[in-house]
ZABAVEX-522353 format. One line per field, with one value per atom (N, C-alpha, C, CB): residue number from 1; x, y, z. Coordinates in Angstrom, 1 decimal. Glycine has a CB too. Example, Ala and Ser with C-alpha at 12.3 -4.5 7.8 and 13.67 -1.06 7.14 Angstrom:
2
n: 1:1:1:1:2:2:2:2
x: 13.2:12.3:13.2:11.3:12.8:13.7:12.9:14.1
y: -5.7:-4.5:-3.3:-4.5:-2.2:-1.1:0.0:-0.6
z: 7.8:7.8:7.8:9.0:7.1:7.1:7.9:5.7
This chain:
162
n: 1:1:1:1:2:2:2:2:3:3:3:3:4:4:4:4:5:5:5:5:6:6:6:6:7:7:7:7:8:8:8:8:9:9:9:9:10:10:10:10:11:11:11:11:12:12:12:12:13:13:13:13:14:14:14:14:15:15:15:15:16:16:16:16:17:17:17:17:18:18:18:18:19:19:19:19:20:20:20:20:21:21:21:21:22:22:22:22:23:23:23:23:24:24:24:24:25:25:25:25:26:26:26:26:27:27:27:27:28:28:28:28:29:29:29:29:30:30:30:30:31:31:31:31:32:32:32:32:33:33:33:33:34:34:34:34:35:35:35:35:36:36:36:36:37:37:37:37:38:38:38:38:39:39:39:39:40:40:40:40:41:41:41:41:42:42:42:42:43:43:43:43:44:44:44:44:45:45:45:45:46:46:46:46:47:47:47:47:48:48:48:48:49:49:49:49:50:50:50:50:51:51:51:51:52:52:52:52:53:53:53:53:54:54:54:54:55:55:55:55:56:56:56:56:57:57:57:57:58:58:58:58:59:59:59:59:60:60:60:60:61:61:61:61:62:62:62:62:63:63:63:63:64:64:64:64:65:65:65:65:66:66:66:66:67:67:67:67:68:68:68:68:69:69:69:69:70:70:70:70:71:71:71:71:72:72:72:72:73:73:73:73:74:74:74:74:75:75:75:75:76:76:76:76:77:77:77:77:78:78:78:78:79:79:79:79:80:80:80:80:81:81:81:81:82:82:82:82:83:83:83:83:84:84:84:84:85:85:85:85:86:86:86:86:87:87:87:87:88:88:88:88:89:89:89:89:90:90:90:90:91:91:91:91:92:92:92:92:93:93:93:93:94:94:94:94:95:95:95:95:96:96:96:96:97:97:97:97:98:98:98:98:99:99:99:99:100:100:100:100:101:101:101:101:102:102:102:102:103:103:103:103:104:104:104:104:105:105:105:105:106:106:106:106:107:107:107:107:108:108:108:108:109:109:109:109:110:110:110:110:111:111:111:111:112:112:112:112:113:113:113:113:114:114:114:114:115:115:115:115:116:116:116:116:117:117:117:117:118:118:118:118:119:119:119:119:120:120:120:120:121:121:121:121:122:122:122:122:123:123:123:123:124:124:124:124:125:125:125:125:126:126:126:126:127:127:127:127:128:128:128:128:129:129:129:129:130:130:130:130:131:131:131:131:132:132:132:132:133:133:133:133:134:134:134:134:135:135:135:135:136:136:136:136:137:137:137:137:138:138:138:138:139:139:139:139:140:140:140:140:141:141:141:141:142:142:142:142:143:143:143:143:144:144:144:144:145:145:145:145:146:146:146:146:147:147:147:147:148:148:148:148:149:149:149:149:150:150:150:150:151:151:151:151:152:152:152:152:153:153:153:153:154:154:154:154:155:155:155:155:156:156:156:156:157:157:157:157:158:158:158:158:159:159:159:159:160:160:160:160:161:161:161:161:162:162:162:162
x: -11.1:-11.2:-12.2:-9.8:-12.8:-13.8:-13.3:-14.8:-13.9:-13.0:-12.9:-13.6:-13.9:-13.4:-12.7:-14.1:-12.3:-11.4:-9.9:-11.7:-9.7:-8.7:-8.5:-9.0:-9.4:-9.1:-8.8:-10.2:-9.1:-8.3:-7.2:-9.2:-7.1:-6.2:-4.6:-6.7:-5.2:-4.3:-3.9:-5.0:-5.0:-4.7:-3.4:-6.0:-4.0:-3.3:-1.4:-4.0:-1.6:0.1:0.6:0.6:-0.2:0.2:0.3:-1.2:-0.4:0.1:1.4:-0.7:2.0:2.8:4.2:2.0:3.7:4.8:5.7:4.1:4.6:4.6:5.4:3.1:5.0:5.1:6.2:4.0:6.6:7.9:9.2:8.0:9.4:10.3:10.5:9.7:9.3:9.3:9.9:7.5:9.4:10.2:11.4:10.0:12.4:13.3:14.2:13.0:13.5:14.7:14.6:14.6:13.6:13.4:14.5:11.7:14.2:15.4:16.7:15.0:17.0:18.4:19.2:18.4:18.4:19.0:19.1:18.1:20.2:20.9:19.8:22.4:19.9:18.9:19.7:19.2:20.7:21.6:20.6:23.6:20.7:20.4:18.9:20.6:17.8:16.6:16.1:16.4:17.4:17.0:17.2:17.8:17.7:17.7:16.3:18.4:16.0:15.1:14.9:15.4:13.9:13.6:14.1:12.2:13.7:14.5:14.8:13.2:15.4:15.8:14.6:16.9:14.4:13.3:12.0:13.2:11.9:10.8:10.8:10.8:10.2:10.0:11.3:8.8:11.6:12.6:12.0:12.4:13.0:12.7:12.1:14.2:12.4:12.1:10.1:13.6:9.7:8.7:7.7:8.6:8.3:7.5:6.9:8.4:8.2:8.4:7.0:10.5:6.7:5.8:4.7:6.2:4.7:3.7:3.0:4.0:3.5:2.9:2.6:3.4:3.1:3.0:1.2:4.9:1.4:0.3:-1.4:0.7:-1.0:-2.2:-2.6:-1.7:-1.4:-1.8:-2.4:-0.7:-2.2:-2.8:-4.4:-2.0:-4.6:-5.9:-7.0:-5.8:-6.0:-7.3:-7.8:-7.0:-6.9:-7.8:-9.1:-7.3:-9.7:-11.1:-12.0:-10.6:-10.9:-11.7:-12.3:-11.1:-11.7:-12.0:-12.7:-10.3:-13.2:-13.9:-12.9:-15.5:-11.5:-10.7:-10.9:-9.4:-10.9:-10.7:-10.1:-9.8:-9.4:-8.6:-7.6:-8.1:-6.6:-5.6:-4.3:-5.8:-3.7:-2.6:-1.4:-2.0:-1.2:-0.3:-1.0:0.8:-2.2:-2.7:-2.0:-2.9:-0.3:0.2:1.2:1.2:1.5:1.5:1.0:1.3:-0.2:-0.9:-0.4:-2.0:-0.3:0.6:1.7:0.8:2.7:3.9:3.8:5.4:3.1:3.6:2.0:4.3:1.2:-0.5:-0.9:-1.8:-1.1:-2.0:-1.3:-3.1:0.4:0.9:2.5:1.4:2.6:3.6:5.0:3.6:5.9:7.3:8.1:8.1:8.5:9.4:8.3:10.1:6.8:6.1:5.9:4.7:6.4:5.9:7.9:4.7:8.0:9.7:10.1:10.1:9.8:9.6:8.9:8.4:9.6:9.1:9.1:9.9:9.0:9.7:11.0:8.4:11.9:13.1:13.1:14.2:13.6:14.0:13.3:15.8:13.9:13.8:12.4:14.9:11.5:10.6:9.2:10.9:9.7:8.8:8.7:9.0:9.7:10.2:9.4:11.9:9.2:8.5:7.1:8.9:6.3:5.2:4.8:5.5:5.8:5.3:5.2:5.7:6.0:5.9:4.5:7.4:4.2:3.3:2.3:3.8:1.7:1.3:0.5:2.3:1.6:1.0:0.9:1.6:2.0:1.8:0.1:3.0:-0.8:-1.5:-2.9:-1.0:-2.7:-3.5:-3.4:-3.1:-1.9:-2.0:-2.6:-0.2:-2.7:-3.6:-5.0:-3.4:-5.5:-7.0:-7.3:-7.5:-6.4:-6.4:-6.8:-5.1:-5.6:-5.4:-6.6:-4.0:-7.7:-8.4:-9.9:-8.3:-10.1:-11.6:-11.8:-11.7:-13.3:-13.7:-14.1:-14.8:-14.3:-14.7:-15.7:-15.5:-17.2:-18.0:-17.4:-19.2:-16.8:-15.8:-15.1:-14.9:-14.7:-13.9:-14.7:-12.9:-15.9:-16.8:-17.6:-17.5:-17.6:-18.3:-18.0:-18.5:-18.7:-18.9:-17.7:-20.2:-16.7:-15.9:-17.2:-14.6:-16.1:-16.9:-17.1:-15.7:-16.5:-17.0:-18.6:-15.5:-19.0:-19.9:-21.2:-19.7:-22.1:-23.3:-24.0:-24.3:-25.1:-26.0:-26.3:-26.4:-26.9:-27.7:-27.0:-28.3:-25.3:-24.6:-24.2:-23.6:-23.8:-23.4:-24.5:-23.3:-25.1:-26.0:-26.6:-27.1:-26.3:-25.8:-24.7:-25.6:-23.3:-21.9:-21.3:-21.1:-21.9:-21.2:-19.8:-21.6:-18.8:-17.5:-16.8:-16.9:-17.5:-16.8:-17.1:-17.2:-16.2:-15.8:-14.5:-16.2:-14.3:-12.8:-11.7:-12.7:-12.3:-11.4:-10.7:-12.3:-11.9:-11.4:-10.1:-13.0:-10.6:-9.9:-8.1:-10.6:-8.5:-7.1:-6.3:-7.0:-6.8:-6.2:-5.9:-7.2:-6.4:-6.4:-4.9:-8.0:-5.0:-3.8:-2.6:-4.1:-2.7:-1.5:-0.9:-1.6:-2.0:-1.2:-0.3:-3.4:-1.4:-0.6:0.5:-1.1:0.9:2.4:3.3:2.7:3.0:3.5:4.1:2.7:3.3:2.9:4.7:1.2:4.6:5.1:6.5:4.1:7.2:8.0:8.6:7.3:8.1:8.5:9.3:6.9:8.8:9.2:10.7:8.4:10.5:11.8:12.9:11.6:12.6:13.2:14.4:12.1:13.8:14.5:15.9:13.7:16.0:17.0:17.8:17.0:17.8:18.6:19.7:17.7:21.5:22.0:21.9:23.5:21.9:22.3:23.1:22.5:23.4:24.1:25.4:23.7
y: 10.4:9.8:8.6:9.3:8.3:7.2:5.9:7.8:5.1:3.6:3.5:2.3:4.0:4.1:5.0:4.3:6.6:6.8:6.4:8.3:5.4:5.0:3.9:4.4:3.1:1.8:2.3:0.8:3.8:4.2:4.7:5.4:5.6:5.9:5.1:6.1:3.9:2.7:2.6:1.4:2.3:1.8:2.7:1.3:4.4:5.0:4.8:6.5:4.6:4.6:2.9:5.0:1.7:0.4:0.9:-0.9:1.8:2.2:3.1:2.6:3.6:4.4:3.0:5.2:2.3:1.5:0.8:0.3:0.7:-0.3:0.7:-0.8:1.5:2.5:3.5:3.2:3.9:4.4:3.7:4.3:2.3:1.1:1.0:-0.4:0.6:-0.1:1.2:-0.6:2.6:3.5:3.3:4.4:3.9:4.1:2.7:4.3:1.5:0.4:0.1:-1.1:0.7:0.4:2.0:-0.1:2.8:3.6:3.7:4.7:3.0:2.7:2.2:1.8:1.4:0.1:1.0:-1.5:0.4:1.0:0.6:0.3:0.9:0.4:-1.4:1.6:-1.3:-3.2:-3.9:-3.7:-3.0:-4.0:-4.4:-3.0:-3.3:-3.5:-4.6:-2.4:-5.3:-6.3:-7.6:-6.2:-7.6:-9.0:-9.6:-8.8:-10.9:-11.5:-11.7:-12.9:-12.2:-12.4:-13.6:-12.4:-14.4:-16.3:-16.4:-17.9:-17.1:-17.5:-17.8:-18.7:-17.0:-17.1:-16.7:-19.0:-15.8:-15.1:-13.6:-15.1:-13.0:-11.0:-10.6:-10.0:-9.8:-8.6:-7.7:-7.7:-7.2:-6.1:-5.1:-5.4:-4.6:-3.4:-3.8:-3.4:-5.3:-5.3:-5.3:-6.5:-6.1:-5.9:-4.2:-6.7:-3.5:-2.6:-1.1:-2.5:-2.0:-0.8:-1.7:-0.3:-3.3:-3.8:-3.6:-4.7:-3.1:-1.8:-0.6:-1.8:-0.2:1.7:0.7:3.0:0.4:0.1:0.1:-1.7:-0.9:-1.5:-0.2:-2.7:0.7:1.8:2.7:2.4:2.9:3.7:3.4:3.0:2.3:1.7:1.8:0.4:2.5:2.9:4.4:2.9:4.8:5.8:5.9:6.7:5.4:5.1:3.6:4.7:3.5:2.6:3.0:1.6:3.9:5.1:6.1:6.0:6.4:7.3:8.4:7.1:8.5:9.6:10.1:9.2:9.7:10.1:8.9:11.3:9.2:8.2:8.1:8.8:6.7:6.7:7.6:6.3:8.2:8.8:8.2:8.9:7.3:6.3:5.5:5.6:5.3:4.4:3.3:5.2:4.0:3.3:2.1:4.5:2.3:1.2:0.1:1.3:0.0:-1.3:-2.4:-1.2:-2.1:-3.3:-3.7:-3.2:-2.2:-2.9:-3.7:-1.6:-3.6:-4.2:-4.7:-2.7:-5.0:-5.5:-6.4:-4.4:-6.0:-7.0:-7.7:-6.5:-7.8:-9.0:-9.7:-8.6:-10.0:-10.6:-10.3:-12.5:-10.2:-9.7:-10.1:-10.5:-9.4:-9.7:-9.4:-11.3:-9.5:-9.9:-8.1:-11.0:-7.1:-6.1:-5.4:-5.1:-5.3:-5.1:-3.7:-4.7:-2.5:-1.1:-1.4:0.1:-0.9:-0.5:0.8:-1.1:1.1:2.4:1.7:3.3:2.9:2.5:3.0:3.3:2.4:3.0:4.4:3.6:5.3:6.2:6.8:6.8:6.4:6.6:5.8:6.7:4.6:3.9:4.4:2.8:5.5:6.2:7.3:6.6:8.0:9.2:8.9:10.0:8.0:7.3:6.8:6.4:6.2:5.8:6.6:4.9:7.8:8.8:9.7:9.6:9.8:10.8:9.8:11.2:9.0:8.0:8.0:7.3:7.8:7.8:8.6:7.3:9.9:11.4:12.2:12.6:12.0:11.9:11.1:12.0:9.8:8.8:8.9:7.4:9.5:9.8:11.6:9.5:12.2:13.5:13.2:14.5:12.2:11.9:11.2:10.7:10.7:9.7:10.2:9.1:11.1:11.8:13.3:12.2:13.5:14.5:13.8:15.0:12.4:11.7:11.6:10.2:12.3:12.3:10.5:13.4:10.2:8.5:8.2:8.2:9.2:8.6:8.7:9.2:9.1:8.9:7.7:9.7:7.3:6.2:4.7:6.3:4.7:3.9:4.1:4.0:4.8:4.7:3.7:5.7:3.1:2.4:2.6:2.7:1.4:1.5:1.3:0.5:1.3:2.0:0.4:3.3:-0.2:-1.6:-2.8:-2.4:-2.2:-2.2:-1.8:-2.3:-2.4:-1.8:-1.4:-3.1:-0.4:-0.3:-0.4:-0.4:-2.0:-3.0:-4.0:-3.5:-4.6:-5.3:-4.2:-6.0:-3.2:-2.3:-2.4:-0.7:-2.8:-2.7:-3.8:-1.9:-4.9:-6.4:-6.3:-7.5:-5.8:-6.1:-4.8:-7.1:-4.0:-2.9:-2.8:-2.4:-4.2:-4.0:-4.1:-5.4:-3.4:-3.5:-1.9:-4.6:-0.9:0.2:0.3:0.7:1.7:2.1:1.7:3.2:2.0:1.4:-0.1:1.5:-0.6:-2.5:-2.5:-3.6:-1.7:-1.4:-1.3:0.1:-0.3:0.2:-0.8:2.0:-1.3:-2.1:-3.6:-2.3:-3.8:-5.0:-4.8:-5.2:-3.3:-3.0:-2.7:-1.5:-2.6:-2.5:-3.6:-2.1:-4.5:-6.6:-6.6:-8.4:-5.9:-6.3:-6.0:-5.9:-4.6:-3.8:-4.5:-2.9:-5.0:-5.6:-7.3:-5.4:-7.9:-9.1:-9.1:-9.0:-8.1:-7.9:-7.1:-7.2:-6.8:-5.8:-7.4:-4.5:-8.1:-9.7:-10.1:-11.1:-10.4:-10.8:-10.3:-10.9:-8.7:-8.2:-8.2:-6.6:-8.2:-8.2:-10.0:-7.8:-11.2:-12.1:-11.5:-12.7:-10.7:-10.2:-10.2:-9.3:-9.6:-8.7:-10.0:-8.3:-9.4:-10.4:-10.5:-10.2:-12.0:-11.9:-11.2:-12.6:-10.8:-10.9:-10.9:-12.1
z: 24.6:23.4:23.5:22.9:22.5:22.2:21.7:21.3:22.5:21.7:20.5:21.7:19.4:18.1:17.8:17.3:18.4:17.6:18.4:17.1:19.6:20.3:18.9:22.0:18.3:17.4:16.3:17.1:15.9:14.2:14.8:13.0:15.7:16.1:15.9:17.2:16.4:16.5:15.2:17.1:14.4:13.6:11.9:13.6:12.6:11.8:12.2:11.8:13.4:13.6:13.2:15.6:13.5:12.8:11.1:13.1:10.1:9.1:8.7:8.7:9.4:9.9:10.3:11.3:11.5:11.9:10.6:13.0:9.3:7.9:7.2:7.1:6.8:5.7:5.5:5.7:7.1:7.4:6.8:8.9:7.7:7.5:5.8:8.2:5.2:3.7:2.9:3.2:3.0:2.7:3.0:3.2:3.9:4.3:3.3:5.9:4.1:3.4:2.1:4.0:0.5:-0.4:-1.0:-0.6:-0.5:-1.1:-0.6:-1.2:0.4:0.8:-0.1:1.8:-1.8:-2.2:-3.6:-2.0:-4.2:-5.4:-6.7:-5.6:-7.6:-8.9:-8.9:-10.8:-8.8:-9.0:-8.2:-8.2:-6.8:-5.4:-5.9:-3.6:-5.8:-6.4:-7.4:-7.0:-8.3:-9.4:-8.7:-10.9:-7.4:-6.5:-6.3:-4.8:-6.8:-6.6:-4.5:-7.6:-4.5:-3.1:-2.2:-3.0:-3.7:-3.7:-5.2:-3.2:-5.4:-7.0:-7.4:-7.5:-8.4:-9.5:-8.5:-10.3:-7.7:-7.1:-7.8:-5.5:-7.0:-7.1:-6.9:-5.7:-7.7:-7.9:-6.6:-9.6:-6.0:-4.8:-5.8:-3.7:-6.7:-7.6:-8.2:-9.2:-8.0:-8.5:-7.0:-9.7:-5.8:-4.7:-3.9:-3.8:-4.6:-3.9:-5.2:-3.7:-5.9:-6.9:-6.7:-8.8:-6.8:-6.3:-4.9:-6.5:-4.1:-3.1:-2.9:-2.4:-4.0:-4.3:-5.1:-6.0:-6.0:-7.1:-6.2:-7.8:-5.2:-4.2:-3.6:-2.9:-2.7:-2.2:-3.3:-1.6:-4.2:-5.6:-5.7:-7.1:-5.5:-5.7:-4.7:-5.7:-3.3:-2.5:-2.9:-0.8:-4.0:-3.8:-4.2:-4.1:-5.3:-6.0:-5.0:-8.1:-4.0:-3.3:-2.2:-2.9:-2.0:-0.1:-0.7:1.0:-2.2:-2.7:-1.8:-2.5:-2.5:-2.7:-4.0:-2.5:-4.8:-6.3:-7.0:-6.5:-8.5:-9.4:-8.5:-11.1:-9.2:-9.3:-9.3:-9.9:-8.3:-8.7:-10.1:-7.2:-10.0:-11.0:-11.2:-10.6:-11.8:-13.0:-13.7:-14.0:-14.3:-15.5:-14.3:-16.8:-12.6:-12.1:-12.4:-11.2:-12.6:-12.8:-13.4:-13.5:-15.0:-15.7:-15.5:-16.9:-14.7:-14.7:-12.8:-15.1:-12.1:-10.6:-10.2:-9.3:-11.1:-10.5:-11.2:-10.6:-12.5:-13.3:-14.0:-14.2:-14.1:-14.4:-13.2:-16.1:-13.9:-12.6:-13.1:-12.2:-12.5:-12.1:-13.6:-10.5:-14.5:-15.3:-16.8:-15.0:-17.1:-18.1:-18.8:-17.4:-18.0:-18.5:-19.0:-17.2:-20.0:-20.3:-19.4:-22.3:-20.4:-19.6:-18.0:-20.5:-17.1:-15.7:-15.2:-14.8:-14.5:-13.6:-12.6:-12.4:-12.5:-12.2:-10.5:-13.3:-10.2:-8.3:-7.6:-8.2:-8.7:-8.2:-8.6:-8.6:-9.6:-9.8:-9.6:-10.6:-8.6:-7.8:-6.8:-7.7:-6.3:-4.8:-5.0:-4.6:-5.9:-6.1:-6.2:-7.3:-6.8:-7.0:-5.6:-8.0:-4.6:-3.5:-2.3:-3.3:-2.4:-1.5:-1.9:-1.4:-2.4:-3.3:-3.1:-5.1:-3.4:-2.9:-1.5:-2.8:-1.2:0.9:1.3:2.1:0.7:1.5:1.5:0.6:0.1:0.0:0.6:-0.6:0.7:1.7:3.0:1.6:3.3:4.9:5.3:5.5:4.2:4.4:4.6:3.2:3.7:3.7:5.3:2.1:5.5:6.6:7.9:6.7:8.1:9.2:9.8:8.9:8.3:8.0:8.6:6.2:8.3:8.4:9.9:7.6:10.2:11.1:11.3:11.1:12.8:13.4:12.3:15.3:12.1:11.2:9.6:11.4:8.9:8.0:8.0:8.0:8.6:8.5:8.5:9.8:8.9:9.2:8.1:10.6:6.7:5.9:5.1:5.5:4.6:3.4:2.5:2.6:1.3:0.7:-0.8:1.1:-1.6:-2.9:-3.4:-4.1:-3.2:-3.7:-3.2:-3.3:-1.9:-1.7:-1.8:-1.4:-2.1:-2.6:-1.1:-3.6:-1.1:0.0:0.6:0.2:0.0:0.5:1.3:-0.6:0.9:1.6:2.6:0.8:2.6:3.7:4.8:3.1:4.6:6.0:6.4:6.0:6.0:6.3:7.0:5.2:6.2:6.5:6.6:5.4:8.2:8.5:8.5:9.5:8.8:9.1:7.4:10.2:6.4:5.2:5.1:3.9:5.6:5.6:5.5:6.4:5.3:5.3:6.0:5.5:7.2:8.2:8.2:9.3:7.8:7.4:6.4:6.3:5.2:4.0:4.4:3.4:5.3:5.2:6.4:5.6:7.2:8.0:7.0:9.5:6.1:5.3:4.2:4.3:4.0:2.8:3.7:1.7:5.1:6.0:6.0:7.2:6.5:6.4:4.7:6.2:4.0:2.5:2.3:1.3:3.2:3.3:3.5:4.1:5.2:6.0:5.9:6.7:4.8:4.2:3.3:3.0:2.3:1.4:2.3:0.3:2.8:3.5:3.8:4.8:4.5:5.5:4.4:6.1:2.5:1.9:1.7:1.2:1.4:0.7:2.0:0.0:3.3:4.1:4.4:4.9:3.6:3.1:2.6:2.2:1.6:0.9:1.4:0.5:3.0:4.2:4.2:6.0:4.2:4.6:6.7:3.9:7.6:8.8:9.1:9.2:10.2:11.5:11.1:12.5
């Protein structure tokens, strides 16, 4: 194996280490449990938890996958903040949205050859791509793992101790 694909390599199971857990513990929790803020008067687990399906949604027209799988995520868990959109999706339909979601991102993922992954994201032009080779996919997706991971730390507050 080649150092690069030893460093996506890596990096596909650090998405994996995220994405497993945040699953597993976001549908463990009842639709009640889900309306627990993180701190009084912070994020609803139910809005952190689509506000990560949403972001993952967004790579897809960013990794030049295609559209949006869930589009209509946006208003309720992106472009406004926790409580400002009335209608949401409910538990079980942030669960279906986010498995569908990743099951998909992790097919594209696991499919891209080393030079694939080192291509250019769609938000860069050309011209900056070849100034700023480290703004490829690869960056991308290691950047939306921290955001998982970021966001997982939060809802994990919830957890009663010991």
């Amino acid at each position: 194996m080649t150092n690069e694909q030893l460093l996506i390599q890596g990096g596909l199971q650090a998405w994996k280490f995220n994405e497993d857990p945040i699953d597993k513990f976001f549908r463990a929790l009842s639709e009640e449990q889900l309306q627990h803020e993180i701190m009084p008067g912070r994020n609803r687990l139910i809005y952190l938890w689509g506000h990560i399906a949403a972001v993952n949604d967004a790579l897809f027209p960013l990794l030049g996958l295609g559209p949006k799988m869930y589009p209509e995520l946006d208003p309720m868990f992106l472009a406004n903040p926790d409580r400002a959109v009335q209608e949401i999706y409910s538990g079980h339909e942030v669960g279906r949205a986010f498995g569908e979601i990743n099951r998909a991102l992790w097919t594209a993922f696991t499919r891209w050859t080393t030079a694939e992954w080192l291509e250019k994201h769609t938000s860069v032009s050309d011209e900056d791509f070849v100034r700023e080779p480290h703004r490829n996919r690869f960056t991308v997706v290691v950047s939306r793992n921290t955001h998982m991971a970021f966001h997982f730390g939060q809802a994990m507050l919830t957890k009663p101790g010991p």
